[in-house]
N, CA, C and O atoms as a Tinker XYZ file with bonds, in Angstrom:
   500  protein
     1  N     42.993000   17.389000   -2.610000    73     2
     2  CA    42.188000   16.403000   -3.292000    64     1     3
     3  C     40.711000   16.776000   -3.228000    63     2     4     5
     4  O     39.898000   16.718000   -4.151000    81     3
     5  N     40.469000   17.255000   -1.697000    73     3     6
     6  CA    39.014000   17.279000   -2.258000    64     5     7
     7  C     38.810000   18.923000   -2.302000    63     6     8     9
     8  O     37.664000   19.230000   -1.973000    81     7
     9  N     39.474000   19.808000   -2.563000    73     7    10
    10  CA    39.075000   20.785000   -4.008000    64     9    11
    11  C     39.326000   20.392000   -5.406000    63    10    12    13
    12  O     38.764000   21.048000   -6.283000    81    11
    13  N     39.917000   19.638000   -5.657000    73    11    14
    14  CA    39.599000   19.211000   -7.156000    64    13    15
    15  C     38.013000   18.355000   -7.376000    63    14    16    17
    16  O     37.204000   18.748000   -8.217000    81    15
    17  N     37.760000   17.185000   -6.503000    73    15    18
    18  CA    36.526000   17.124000   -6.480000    64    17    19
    19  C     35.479000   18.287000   -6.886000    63    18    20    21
    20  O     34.627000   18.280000   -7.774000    81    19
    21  N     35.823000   19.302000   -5.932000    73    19    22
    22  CA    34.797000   20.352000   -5.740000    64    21    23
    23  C     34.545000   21.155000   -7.737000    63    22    24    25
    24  O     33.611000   21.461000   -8.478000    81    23
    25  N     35.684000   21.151000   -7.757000    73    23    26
    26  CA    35.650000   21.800000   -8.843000    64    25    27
    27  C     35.371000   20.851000  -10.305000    63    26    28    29
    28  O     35.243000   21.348000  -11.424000    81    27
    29  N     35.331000   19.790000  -10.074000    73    27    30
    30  CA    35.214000   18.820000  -11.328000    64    29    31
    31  C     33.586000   18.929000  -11.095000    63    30    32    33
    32  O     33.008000   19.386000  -12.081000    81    31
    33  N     32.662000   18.570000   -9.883000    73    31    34
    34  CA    31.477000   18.995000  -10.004000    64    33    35
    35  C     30.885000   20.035000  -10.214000    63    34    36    37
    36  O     29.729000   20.196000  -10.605000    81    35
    37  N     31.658000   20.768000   -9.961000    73    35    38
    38  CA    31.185000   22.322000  -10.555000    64    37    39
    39  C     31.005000   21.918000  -12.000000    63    38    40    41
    40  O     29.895000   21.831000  -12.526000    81    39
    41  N     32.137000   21.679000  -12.610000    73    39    42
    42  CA    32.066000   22.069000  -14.268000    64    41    43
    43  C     31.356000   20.901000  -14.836000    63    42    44    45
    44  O     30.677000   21.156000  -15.831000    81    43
    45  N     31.366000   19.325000  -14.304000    73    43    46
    46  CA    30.170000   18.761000  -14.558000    64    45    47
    47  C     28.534000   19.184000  -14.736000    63    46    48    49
    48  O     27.728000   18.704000  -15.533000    81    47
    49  N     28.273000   20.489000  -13.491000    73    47    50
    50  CA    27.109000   20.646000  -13.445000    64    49    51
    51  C     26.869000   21.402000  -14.479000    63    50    52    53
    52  O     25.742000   21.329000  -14.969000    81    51
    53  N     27.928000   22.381000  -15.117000    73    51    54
    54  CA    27.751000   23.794000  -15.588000    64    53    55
    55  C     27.778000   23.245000  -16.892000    63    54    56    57
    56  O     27.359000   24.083000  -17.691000    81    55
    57  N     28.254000   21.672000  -17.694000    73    55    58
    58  CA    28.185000   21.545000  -18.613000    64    57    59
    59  C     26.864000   20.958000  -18.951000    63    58    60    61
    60  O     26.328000   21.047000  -20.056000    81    59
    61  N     26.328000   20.280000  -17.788000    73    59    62
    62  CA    24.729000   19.945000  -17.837000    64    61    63
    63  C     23.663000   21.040000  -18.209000    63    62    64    65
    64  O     22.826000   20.798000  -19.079000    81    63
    65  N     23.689000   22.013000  -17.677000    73    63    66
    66  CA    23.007000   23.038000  -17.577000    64    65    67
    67  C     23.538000   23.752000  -19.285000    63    66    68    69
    68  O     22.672000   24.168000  -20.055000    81    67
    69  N     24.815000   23.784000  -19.603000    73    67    70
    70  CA    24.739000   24.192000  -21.341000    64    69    71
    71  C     24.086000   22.872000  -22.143000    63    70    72    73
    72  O     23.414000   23.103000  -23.148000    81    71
    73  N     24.223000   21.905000  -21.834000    73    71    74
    74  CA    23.495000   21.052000  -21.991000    64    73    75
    75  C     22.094000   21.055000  -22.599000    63    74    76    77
    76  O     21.619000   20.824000  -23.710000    81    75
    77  N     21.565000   21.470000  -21.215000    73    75    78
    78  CA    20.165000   21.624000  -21.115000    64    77    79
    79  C     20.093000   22.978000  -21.769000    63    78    80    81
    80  O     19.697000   22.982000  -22.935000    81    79
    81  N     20.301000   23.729000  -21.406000    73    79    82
    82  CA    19.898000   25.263000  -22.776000    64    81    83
    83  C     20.185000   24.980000  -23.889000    63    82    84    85
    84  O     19.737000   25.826000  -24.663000    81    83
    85  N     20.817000   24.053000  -24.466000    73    83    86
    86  CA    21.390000   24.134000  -26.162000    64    85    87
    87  C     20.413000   23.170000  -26.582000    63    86    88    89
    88  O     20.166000   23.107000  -27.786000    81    87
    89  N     19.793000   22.376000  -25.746000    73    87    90
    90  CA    18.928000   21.627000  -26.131000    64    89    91
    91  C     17.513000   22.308000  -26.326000    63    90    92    93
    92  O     16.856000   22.163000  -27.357000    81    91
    93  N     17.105000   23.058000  -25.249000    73    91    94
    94  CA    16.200000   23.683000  -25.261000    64    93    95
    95  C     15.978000   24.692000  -26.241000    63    94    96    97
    96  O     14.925000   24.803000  -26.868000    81    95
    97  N     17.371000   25.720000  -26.421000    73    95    98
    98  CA    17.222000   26.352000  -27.713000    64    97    99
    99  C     17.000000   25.548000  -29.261000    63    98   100   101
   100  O     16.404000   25.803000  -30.307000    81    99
   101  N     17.615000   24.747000  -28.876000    73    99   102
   102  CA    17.076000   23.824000  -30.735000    64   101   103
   103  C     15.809000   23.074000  -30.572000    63   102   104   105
   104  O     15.486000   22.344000  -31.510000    81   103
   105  N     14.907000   23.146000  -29.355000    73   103   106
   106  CA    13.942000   22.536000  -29.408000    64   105   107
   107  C     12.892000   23.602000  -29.964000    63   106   108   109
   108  O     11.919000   23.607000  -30.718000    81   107
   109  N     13.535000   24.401000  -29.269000    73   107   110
   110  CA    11.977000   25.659000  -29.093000    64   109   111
   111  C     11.998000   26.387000  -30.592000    63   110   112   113
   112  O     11.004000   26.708000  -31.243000    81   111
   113  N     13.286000   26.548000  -30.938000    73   111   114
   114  CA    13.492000   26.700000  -32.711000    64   113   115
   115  C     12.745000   26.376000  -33.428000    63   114   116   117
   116  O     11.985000   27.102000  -34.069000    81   115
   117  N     12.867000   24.574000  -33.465000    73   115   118
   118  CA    12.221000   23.538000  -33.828000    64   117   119
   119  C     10.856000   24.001000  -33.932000    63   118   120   121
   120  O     10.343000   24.672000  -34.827000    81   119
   121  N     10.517000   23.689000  -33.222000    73   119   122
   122  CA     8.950000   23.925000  -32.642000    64   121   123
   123  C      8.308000   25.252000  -33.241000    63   122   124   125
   124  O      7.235000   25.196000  -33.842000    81   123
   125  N      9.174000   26.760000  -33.011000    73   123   126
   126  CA     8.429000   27.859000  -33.641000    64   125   127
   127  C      8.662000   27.875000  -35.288000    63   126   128   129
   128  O      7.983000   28.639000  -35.974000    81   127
   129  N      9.445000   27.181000  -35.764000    73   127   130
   130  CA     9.366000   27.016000  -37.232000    64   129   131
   131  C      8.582000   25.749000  -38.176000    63   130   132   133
   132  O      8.599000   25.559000  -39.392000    81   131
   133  N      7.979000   25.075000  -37.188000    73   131   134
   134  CA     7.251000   23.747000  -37.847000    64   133   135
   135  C      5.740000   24.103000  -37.041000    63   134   136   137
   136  O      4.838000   24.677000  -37.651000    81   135
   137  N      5.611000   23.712000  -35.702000    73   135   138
   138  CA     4.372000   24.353000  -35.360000    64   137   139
   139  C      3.301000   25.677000  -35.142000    63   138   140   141
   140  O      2.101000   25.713000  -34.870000    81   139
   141  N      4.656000   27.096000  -35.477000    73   139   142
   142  CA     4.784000   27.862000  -35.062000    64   141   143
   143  C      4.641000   28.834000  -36.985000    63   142   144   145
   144  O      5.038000   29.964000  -37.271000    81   143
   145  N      4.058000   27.974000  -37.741000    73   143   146
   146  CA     4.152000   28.420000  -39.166000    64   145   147
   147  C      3.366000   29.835000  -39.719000    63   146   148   149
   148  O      3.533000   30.727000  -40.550000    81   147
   149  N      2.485000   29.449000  -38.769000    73   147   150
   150  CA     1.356000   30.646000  -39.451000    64   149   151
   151  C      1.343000   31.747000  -38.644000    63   150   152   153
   152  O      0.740000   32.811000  -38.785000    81   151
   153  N      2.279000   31.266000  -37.545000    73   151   154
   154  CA     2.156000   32.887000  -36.758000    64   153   155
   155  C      3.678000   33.560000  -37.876000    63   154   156   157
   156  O      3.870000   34.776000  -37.906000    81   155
   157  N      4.328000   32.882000  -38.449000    73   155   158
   158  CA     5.415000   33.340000  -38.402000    64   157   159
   159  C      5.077000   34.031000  -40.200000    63   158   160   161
   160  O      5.595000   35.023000  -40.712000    81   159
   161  N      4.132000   33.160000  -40.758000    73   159   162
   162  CA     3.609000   34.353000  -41.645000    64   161   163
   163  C      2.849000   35.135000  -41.577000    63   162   164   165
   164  O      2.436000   35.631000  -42.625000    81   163
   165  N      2.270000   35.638000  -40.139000    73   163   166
   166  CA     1.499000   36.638000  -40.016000    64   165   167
   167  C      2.253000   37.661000  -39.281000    63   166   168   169
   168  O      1.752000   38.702000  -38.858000    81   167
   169  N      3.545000   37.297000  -39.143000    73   167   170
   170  CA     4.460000   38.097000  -38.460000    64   169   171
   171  C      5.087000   38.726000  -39.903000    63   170   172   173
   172  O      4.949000   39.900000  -40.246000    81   171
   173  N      5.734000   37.787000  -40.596000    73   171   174
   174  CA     6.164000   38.407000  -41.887000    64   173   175
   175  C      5.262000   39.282000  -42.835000    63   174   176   177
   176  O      5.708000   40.169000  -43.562000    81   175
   177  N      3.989000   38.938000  -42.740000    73   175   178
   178  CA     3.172000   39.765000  -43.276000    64   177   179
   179  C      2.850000   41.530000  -43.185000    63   178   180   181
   180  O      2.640000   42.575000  -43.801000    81   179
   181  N      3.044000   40.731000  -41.632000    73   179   182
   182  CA     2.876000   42.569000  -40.727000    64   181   183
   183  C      4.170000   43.200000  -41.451000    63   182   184   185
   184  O      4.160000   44.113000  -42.276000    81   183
   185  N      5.301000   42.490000  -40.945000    73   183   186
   186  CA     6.898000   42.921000  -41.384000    64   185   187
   187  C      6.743000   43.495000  -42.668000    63   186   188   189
   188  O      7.336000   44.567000  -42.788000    81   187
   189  N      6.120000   43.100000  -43.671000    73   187   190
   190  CA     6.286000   43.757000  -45.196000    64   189   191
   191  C      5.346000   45.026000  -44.952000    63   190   192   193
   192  O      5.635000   46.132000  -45.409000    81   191
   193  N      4.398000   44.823000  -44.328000    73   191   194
   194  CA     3.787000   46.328000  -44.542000    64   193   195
   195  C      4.622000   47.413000  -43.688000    63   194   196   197
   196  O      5.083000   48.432000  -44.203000    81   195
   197  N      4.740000   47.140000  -42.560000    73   195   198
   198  CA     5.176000   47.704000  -42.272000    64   197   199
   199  C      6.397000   48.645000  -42.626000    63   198   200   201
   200  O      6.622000   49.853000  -42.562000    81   199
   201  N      7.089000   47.491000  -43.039000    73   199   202
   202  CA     8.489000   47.976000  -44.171000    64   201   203
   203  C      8.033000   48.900000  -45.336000    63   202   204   205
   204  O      8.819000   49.677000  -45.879000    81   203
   205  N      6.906000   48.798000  -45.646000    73   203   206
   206  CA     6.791000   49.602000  -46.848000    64   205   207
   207  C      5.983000   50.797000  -46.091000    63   206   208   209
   208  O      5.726000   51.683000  -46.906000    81   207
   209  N      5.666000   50.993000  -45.228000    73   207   210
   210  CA     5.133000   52.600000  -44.254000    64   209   211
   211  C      6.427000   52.911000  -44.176000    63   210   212   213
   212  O      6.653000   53.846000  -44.943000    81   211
   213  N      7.318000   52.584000  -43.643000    73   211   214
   214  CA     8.596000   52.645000  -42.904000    64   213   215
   215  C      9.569000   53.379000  -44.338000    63   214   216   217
   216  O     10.185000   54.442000  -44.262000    81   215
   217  N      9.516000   52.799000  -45.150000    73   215   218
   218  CA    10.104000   53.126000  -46.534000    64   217   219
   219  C     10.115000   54.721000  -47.084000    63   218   220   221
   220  O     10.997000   55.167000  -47.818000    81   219
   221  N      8.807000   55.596000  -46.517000    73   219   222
   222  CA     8.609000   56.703000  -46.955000    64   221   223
   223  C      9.619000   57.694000  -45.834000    63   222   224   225
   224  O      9.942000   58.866000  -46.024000    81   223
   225  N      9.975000   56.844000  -44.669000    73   223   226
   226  CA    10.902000   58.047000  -43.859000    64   225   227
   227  C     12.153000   57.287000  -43.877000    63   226   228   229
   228  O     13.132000   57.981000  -43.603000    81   227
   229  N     12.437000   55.840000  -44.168000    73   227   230
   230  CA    14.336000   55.541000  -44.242000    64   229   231
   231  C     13.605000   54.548000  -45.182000    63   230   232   233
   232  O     12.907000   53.576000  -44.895000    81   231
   233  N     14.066000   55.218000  -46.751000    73   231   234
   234  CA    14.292000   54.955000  -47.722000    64   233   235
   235  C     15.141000   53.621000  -47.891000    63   234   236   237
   236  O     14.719000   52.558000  -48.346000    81   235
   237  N     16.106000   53.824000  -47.546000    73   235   238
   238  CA    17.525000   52.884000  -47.715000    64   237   239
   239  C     17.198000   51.698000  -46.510000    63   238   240   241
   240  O     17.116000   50.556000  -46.962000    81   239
   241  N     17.012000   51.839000  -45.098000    73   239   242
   242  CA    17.380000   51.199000  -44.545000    64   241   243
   243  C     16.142000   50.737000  -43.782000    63   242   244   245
   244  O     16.268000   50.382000  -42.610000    81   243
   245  N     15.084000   50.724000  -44.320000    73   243   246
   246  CA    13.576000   50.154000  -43.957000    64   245   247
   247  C     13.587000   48.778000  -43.459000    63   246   248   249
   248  O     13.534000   48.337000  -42.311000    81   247
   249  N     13.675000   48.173000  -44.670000    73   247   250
   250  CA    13.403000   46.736000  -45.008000    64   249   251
   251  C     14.604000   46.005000  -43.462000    63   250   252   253
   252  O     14.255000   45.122000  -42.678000    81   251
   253  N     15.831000   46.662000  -43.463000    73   251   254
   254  CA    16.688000   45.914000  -43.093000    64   253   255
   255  C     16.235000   45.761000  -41.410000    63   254   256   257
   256  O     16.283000   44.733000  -40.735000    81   255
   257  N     15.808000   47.059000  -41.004000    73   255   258
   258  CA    15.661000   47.168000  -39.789000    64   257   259
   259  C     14.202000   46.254000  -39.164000    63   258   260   261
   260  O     14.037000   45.670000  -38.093000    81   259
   261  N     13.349000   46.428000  -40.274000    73   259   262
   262  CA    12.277000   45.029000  -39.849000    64   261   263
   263  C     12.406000   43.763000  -39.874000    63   262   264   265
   264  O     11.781000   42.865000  -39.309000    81   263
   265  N     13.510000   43.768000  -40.773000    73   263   266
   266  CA    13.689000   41.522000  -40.900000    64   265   267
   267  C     14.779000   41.957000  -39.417000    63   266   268   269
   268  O     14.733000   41.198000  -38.449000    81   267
   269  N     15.351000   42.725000  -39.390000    73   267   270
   270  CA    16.352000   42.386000  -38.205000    64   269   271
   271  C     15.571000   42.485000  -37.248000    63   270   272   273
   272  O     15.529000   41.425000  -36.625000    81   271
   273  N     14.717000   43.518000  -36.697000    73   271   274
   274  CA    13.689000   43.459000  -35.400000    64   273   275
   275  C     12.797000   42.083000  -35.487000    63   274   276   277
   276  O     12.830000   41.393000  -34.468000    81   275
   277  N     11.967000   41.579000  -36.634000    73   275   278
   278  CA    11.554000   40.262000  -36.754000    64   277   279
   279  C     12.239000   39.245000  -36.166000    63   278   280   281
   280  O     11.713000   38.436000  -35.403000    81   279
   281  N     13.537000   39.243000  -36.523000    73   279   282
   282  CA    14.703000   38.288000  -36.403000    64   281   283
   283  C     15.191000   38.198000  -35.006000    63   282   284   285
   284  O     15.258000   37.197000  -34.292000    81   283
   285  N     15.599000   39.727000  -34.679000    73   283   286
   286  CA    16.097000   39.655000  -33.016000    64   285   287
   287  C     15.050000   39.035000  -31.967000    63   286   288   289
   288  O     15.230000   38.123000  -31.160000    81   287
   289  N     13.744000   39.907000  -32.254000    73   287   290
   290  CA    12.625000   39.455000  -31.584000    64   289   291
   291  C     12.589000   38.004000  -31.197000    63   290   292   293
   292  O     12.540000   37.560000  -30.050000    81   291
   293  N     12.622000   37.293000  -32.392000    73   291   294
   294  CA    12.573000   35.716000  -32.066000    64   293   295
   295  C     13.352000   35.033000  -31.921000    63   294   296   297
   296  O     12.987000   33.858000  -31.912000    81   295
   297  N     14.326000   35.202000  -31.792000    73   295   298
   298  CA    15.831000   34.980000  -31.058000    64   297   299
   299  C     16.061000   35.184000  -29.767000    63   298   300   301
   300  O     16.619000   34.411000  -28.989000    81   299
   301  N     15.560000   36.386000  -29.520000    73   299   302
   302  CA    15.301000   36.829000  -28.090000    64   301   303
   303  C     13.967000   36.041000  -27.390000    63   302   304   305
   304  O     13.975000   35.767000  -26.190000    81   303
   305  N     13.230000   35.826000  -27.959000    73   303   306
   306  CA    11.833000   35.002000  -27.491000    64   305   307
   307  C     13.060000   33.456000  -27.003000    63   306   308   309
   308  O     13.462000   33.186000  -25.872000    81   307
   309  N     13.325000   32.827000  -28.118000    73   307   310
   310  CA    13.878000   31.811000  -27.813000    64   309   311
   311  C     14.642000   31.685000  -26.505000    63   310   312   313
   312  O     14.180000   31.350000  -25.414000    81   311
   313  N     15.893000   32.013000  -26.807000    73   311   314
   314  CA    16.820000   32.122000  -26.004000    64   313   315
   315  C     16.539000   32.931000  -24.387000    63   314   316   317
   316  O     17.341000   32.865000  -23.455000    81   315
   317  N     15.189000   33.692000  -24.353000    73   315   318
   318  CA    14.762000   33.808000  -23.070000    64   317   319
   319  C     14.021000   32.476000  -22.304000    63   318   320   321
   320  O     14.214000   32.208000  -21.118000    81   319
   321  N     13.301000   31.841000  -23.044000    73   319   322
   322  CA    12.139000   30.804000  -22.710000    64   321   323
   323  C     13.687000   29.928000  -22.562000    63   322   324   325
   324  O     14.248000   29.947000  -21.467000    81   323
   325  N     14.226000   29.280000  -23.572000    73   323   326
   326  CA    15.083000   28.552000  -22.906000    64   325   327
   327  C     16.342000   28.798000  -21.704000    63   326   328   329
   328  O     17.208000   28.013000  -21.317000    81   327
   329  N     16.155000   29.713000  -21.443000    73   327   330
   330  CA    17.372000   30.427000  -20.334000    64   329   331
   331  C     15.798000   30.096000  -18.780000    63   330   332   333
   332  O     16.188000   29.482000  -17.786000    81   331
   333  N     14.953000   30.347000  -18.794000    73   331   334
   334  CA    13.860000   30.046000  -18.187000    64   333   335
   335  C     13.521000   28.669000  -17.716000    63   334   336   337
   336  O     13.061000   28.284000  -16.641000    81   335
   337  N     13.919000   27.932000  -18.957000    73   335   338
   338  CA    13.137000   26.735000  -18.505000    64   337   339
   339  C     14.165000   25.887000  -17.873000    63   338   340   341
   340  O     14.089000   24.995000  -17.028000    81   339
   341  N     15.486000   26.596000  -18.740000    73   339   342
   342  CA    16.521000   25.863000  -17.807000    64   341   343
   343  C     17.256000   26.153000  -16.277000    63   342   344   345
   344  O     18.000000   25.404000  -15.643000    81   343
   345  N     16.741000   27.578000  -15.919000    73   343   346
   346  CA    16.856000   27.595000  -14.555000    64   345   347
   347  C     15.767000   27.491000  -13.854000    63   346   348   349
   348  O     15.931000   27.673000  -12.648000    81   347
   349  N     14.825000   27.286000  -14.163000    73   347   350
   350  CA    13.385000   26.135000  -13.568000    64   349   351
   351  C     14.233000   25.165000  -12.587000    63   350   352   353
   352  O     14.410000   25.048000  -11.374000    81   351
   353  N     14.764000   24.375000  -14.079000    73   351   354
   354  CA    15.398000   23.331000  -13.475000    64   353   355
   355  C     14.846000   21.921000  -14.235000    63   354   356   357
   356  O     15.306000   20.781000  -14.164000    81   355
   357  N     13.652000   22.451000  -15.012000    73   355   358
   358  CA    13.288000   21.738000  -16.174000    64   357   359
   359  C     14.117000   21.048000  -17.709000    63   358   360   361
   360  O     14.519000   21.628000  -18.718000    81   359
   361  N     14.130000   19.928000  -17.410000    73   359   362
   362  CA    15.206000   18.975000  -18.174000    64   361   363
   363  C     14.574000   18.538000  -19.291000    63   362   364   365
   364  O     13.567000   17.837000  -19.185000    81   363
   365  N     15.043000   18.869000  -20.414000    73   363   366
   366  CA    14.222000   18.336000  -21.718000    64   365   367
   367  C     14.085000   16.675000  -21.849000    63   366   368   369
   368  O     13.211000   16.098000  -22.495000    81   367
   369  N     14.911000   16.191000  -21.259000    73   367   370
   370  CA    14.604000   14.619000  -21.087000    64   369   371
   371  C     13.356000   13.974000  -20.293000    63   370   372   373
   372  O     13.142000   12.763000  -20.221000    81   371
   373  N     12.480000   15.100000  -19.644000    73   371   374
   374  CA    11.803000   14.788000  -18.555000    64   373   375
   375  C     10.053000   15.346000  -19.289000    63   374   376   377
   376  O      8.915000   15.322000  -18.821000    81   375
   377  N     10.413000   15.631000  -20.112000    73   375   378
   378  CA     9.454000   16.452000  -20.668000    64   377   379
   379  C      8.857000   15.236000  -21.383000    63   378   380   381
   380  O      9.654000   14.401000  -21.810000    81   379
   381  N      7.199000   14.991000  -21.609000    73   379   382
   382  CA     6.960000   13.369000  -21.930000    64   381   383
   383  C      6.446000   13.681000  -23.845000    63   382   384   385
   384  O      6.251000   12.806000  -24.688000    81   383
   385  N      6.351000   15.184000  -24.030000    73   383   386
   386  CA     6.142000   15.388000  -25.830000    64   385   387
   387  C      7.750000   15.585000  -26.269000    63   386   388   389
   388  O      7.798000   16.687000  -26.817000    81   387
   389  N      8.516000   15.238000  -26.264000    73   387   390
   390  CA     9.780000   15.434000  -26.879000    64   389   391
   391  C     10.521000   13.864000  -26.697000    63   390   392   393
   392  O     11.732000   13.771000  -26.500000    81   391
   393  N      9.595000   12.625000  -26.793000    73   391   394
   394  CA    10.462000   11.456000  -26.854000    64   393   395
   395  C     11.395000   10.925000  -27.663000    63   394   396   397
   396  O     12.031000    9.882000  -27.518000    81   395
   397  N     11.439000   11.934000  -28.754000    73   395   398
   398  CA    12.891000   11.810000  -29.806000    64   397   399
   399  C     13.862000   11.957000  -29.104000    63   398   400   401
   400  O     14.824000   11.317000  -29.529000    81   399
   401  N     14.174000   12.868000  -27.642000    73   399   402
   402  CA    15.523000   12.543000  -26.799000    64   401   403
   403  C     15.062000   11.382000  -25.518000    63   402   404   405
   404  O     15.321000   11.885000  -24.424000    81   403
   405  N     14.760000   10.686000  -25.453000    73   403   406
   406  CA    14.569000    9.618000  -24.902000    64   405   407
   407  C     15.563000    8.593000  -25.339000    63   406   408   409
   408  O     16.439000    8.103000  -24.626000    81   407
   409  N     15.321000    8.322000  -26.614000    73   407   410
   410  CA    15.796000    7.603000  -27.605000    64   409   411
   411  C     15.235000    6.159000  -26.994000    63   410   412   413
   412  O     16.061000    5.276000  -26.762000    81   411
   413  N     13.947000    5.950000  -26.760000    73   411   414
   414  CA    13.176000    5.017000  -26.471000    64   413   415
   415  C     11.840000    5.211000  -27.631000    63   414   416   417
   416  O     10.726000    4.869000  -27.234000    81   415
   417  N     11.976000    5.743000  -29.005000    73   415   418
   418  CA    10.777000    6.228000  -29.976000    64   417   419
   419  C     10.463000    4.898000  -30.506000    63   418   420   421
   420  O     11.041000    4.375000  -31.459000    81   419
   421  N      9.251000    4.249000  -29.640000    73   419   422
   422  CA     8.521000    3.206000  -30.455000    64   421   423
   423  C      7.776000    3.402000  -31.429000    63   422   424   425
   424  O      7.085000    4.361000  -31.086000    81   423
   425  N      7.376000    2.987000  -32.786000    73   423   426
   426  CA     6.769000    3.371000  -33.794000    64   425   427
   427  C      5.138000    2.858000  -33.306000    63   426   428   429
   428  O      4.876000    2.059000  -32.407000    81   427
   429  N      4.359000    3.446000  -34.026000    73   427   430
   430  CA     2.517000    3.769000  -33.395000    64   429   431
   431  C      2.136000    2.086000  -34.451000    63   430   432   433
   432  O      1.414000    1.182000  -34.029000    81   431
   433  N      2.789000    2.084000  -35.704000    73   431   434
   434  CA     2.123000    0.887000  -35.892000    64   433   435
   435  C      3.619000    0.341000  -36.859000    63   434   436   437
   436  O      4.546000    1.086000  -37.176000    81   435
   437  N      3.521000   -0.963000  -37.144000    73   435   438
   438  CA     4.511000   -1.974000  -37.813000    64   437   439
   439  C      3.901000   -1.639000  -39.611000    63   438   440   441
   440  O      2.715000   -1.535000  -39.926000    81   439
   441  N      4.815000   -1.553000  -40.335000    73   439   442
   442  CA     4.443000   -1.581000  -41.461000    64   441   443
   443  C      3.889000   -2.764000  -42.393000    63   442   444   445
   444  O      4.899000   -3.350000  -42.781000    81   443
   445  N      3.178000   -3.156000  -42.731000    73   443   446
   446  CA     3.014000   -4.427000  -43.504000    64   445   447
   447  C      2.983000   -4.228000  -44.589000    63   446   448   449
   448  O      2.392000   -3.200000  -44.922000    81   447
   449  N      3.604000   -5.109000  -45.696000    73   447   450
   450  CA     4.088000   -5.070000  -47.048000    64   449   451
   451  C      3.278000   -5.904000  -48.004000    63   450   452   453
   452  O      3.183000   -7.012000  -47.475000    81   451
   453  N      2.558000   -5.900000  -49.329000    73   451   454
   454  CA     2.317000   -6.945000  -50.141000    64   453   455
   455  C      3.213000   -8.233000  -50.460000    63   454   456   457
   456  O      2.989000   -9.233000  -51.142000    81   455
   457  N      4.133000   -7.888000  -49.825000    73   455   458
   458  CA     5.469000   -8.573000  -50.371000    64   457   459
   459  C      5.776000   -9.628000  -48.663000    63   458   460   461
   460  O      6.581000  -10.559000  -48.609000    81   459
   461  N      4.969000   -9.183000  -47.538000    73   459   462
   462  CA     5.853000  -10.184000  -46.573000    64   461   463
   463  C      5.353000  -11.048000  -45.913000    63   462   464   465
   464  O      5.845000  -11.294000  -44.812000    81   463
   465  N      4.122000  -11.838000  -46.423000    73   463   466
   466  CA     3.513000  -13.489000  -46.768000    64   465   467
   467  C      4.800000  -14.072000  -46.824000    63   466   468   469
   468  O      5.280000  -14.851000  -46.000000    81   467
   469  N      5.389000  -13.581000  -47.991000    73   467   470
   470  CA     6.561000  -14.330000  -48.710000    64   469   471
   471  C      7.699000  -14.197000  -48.085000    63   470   472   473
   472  O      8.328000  -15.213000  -47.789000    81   471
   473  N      8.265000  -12.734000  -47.710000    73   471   474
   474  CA     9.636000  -12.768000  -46.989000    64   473   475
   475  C      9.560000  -12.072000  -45.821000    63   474   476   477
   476  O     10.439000  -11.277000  -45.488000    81   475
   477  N      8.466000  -12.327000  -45.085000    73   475   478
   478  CA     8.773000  -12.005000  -43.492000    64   477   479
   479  C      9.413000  -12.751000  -42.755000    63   478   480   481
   480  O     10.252000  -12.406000  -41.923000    81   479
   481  N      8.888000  -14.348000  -43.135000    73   479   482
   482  CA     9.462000  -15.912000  -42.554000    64   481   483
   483  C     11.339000  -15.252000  -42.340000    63   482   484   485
   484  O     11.958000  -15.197000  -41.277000    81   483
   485  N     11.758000  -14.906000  -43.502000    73   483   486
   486  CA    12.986000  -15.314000  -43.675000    64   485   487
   487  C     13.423000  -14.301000  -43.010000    63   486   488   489
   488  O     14.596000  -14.133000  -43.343000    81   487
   489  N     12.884000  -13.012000  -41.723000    73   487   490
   490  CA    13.780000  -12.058000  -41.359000    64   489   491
   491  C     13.328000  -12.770000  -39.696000    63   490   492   493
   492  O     13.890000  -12.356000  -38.682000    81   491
   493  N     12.148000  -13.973000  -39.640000    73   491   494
   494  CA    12.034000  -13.838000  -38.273000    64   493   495
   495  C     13.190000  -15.175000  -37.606000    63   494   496   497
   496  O     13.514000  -15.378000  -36.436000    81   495
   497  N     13.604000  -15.920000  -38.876000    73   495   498
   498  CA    14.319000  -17.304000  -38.039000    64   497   499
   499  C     15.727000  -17.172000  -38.171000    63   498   500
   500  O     16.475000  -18.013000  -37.673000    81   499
């Protein structure tokens, strides 16, 4: 009995911890494709020239090998930082700029309508 214990906390913990990396990888995603915009066209930028230097010695297979090094690169960025933060021990729930997993997201202000003089009464009684 109590090795099954032992082992149900094991795989409790180990599903926390994929948990916490799968979260972290779709955060940090998140984040390098919305906040992360202009590096990522100055990365693509480099990527095209480069591809076209690159073009005069592999003709055929230039282009492919820079979107894929672009690509691995930041895949590998990701998935290191989140493999990092999650054996920190750092919990994306704990983190106080990511309150969309809280699921405590109070709105900054109430909307007010031309329209709810008239029919606010009737949503408050």
């Amino acid at each position: 009995m109590q090795l099954t214990d032992k082992n149900n906390w094991h795989q409790v913990d180990t599903l926390a911890i994929l948990k916490s990396f799968l979260i972290w990888s779709f955060t940090l995603t998140v984040c390098l494709l919305v906040v992360g915009f202009p590096l990522i066209v100055l990365m693509m930028t480099i990527g095209a020239l480069l591809a076209v230097v690159l073009h005069s010695v592999l003709p055929v297979s230039s282009v492919l090998l820079v979107a894929g090094s672009i690509i691995g690169l930041n895949l590998f960025a990701v998935l290191i930082s989140s493999g990092l933060l999650t054996a920190k021990g750092i919990h994306p729930q704990e983190v106080s700029w990511l309150r969309w997993l809280h699921g405590e997201d109070k709105p900054a202000h109430t909307s007010v309508y031309a329209a709810c003089p008239l029919t606010c009464e009737l949503f408050r009684s």
